[in-house]
C-alpha positions as CSV (number, residue, x, y, z in Angstrom):
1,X,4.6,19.9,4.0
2,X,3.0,20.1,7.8
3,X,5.0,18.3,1.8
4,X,2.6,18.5,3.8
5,X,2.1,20.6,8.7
6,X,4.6,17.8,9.2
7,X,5.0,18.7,5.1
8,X,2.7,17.1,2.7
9,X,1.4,14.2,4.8
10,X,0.8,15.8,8.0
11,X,-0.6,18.8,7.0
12,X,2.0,20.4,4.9
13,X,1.9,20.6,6.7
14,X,3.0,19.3,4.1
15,X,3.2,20.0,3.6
16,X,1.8,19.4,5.0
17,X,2.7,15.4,4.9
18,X,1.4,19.8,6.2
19,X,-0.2,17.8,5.2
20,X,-2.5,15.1,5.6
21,X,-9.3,12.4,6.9
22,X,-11.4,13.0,9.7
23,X,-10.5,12.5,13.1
24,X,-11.4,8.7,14.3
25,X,-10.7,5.9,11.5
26,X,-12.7,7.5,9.1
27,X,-12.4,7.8,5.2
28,X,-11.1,11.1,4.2
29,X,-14.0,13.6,3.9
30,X,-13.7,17.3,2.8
31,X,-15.2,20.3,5.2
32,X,-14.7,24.0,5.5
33,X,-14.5,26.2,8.8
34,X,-17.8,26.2,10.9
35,X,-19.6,24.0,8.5
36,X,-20.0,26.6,5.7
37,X,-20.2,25.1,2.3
38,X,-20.1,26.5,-1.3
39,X,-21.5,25.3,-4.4
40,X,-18.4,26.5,-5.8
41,X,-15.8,23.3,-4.6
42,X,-13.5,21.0,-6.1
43,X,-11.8,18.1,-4.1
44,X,-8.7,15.7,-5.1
45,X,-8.1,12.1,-3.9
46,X,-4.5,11.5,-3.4
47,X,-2.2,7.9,-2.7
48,X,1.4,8.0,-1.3
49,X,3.5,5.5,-2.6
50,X,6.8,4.2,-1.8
51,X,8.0,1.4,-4.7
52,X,4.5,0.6,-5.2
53,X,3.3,0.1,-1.8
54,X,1.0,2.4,-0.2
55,X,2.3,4.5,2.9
56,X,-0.7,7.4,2.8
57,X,-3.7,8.4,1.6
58,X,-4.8,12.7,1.4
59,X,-7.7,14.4,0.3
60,X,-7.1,17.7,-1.0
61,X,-10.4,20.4,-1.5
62,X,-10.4,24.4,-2.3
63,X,-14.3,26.1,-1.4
64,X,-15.8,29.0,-1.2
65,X,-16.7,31.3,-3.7
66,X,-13.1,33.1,-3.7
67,X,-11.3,29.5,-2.9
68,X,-11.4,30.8,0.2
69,X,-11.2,27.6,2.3
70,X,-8.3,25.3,1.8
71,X,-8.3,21.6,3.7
72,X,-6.2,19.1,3.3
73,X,-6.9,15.7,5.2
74,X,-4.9,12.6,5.4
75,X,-3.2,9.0,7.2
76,X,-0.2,7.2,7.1
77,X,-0.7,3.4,5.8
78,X,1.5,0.5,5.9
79,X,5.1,0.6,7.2
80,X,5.0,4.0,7.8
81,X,2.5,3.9,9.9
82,X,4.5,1.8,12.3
83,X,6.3,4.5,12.8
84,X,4.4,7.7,12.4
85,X,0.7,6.2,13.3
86,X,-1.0,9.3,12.1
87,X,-4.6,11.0,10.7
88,X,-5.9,14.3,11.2
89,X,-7.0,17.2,9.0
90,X,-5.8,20.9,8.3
91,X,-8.0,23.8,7.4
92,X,-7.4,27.6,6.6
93,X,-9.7,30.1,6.1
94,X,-8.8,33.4,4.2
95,X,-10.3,37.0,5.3
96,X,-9.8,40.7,4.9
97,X,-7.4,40.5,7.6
98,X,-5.8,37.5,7.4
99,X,-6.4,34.2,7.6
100,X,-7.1,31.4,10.2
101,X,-4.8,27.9,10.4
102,X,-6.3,24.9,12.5
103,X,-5.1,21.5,12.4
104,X,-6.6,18.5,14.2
105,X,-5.2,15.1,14.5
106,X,-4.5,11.9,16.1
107,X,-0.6,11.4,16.3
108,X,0.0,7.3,17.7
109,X,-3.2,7.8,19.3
110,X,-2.8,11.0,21.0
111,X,-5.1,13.7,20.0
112,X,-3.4,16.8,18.3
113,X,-4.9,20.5,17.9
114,X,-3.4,23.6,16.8
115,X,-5.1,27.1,15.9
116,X,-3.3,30.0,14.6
117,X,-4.3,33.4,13.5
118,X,-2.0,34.9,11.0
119,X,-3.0,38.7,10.6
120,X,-2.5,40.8,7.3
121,X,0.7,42.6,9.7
122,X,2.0,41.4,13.0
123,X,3.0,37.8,14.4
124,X,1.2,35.1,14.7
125,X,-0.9,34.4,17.3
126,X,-1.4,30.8,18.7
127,X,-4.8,30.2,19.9
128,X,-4.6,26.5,20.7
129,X,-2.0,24.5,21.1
130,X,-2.1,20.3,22.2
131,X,0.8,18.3,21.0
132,X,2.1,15.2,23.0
133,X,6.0,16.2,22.4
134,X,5.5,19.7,23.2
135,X,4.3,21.3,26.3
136,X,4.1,25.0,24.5
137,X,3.6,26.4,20.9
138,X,7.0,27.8,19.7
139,X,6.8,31.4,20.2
140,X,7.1,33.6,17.1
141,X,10.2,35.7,16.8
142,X,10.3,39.2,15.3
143,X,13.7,38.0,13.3
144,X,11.4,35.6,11.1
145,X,7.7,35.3,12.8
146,X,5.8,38.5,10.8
147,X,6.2,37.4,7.3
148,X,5.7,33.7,8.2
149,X,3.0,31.7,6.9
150,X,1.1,28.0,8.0
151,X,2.0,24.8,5.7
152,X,-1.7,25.4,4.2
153,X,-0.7,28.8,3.0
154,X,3.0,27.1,1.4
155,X,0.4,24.9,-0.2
156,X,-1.8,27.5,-1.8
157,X,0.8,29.5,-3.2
158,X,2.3,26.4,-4.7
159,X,-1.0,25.6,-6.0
160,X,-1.4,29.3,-7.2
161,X,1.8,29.1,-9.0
162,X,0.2,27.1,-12.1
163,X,-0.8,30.5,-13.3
164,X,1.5,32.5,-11.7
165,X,5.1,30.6,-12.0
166,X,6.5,33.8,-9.7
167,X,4.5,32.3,-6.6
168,X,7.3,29.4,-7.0
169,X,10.3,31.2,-6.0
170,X,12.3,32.8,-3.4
171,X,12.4,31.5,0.5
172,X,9.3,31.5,2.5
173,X,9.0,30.8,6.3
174,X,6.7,28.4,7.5
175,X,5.4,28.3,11.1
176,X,3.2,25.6,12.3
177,X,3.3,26.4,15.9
178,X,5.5,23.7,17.3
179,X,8.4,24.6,14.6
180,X,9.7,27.3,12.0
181,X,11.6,26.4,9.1
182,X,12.3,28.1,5.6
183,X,11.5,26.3,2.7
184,X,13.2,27.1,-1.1
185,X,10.6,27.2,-3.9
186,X,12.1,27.1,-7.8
187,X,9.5,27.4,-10.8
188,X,10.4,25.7,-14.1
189,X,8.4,23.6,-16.6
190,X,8.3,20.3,-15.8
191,X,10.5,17.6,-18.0
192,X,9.4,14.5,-19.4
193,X,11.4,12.5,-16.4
194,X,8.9,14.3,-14.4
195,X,6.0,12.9,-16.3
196,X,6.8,9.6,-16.4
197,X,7.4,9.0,-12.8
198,X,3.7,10.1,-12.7
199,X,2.5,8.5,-15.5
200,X,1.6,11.4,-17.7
201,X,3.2,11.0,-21.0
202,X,0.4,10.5,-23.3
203,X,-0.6,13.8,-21.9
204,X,2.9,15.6,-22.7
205,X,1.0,17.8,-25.3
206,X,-0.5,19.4,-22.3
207,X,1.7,22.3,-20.5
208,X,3.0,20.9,-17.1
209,X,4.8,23.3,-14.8
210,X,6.7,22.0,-12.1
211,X,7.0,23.7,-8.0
212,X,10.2,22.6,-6.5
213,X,10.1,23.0,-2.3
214,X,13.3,22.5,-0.3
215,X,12.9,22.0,3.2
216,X,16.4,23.7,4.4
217,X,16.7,21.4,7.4
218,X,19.4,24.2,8.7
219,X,16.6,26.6,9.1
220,X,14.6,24.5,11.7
221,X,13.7,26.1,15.2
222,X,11.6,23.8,17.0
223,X,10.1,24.1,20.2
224,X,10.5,21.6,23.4
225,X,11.9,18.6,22.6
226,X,13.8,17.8,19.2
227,X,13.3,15.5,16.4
228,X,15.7,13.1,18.1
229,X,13.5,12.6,21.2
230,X,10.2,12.1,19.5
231,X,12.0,8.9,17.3
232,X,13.1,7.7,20.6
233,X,10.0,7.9,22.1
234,X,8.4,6.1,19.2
235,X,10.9,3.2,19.1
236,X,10.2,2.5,22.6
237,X,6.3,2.0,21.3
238,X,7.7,-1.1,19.4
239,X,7.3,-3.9,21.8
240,X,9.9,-6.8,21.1
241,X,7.2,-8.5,19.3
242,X,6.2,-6.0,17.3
243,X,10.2,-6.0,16.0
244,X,10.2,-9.6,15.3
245,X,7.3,-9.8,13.1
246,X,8.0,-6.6,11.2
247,X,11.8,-7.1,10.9
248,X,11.5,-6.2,7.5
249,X,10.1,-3.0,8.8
250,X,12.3,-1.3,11.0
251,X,12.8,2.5,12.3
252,X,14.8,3.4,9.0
253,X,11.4,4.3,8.1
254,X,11.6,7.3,10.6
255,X,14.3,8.7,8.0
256,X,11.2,9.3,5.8
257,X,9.6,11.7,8.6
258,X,10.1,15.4,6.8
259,X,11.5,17.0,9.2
260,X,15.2,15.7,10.2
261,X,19.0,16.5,9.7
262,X,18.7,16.2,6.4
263,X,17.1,18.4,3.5
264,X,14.0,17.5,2.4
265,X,13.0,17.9,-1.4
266,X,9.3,17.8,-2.9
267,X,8.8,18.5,-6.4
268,X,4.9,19.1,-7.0
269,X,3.6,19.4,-10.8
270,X,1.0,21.1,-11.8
271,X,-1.0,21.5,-14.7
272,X,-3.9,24.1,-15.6
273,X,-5.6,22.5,-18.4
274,X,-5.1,19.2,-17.1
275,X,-8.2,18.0,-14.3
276,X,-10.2,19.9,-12.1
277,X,-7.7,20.7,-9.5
278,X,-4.2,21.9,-10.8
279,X,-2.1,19.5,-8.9
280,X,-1.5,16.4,-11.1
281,X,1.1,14.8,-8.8
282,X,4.1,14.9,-6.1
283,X,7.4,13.4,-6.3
284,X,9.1,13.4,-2.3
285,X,13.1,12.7,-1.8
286,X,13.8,10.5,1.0
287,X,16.9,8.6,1.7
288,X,14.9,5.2,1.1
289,X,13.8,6.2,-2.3
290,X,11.5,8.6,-4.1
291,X,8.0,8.4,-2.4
292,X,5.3,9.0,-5.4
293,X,2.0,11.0,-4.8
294,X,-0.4,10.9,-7.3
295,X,-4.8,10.9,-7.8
296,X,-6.6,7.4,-9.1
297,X,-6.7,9.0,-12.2
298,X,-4.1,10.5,-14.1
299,X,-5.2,13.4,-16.3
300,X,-8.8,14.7,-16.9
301,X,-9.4,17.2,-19.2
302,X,-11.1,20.4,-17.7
303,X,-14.3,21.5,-18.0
């Protein structure tokens, strides 16, 4: 989701991963844009796991006095981190006349910053742009650039849905800067399967809707180099002994990664009356198995 910025870890994108600590081996720690803070805030702790082993860790928050300020921050853990050694943190401000994406991160040690203005009509416009397997932003085309959004603004609206299921549908474009891609979004309540995966039956007398985002991998315009190259460039950052004592860990991992040949599904349920922030959990498809996002604790009841 950049999901999760790359999708939900990353940044969501992550969707944002999106997506997606602070910078330098740091706990996760919420902040808005230039330091302004609301008493009006609400933050959610998030674990990735993977058949009970933990491969992330994301720290969602929503400020301002309109939930004007949206961050997510994050890091992989554990085997995925061999492959995708990554932490950084995603932020977007909302205004009369648009709103403001920035993302900054450390990806296998290389520093990573993006800033994009997305105005209330027009393209968007890249102010910033450092990414190690990029040399340029991907330019924004007419044919699908002025009604794109970032992988934070995919997130809000999914988020938004809980009380508005018709945020959930249709196809949206998301832009990051270094790709585009258009991601399917299906509303429905979610089903008991849904709440067990997450642990939530004893709450089943709540209402739980579920946000399902496909990541049409036939849709994806990236910029200078291809998914390919960047997996090749990261399995020549294995050293042979690096391979021997992590031969249970290879680079099938990489098949995780959200952005590939393949589709990519997240289902992300949400809940209204059901904690402080109105996402309750994440289930992810990947070819290795379904990757499980969920807070420490399951289900408070709202204030």
């Amino acid at each position: 989701m950049q999901i999760i910025h790359y999708g939900m870890i990353r940044v969501i994108s992550l969707l944002t991963f999106a997506m997606i600590g602070s910078i330098v081996s740091k706990p996760p720690q919420a902040k808005t844009f230039d330091n302004e803070r609301s008493e009006k805030s609400r933050s959610l702790a998030f674990t990735l796991e993977w058949k009970k082993l933990r491969i992330a860790e994301m720290l969602f928050s929503i400020s301002g006095e309109n939930d004007e300020y949206w961050n997510i921050s994050g890091k992989t853990l554990g085997p995925l981190r061999l492959v995708k050694n990554y932490e950084g943190e995603a932020r977007q401000s909302y205004e009369t006349d648009g709103h403001r994406y920035k993302l900054e991160g450390l990806d296998n040690g290389f520093l990573e910053s993006r800033e994009i203005l997305f105005p209330s009509s027009g393209l968007p416009i890249v102010r910033e742009f450092v990414d190690r397997t990029a040399e340029k932003a991907l330019t924004p085309e007419l044919s699908w650039g002025k009604g794109a959004i970032s992988p934070m603004g995919l997130f809000r609206q999914i988020v938004n849905s809980t009380r508005s299921p018709s945020l959930c549908s249709g196809s949206i474009i998301v832009y990051d800067g270094k790709r585009a891609y258009t991601v399917q979004l299906i509303s429905s309540r979610a089903q008991e399967r849904d709440l067990r995966i997450l642990d939530l039956l004893k709450f089943r007398d709540r209402v739980f809707w579920k946000c399902s985002a496909t990541l049409d991998s036939s849709t994806l315009i990236q910029g200078s180099r291809d998914l390919d190259t960047e997996l090749e460039e990261i399995s020549k950052e294995f050293t042979a002994q690096e391979r021997v004592d992590n031969n249970s860990i290879d680079l099938s991992w990489s098949k995780v990664w959200l952005f590939s040949s393949r589709d990519r599904h997240i289902d992300f349920i949400l809940s209204a009356d059901c904690a402080a922030f109105e996402l309750v959990g994440l289930s992810i498809s990947s070819p290795l198995g379904r990757i499980i996002g969920k807070p420490p604790s399951s289900c408070d009841i709202r204030d």
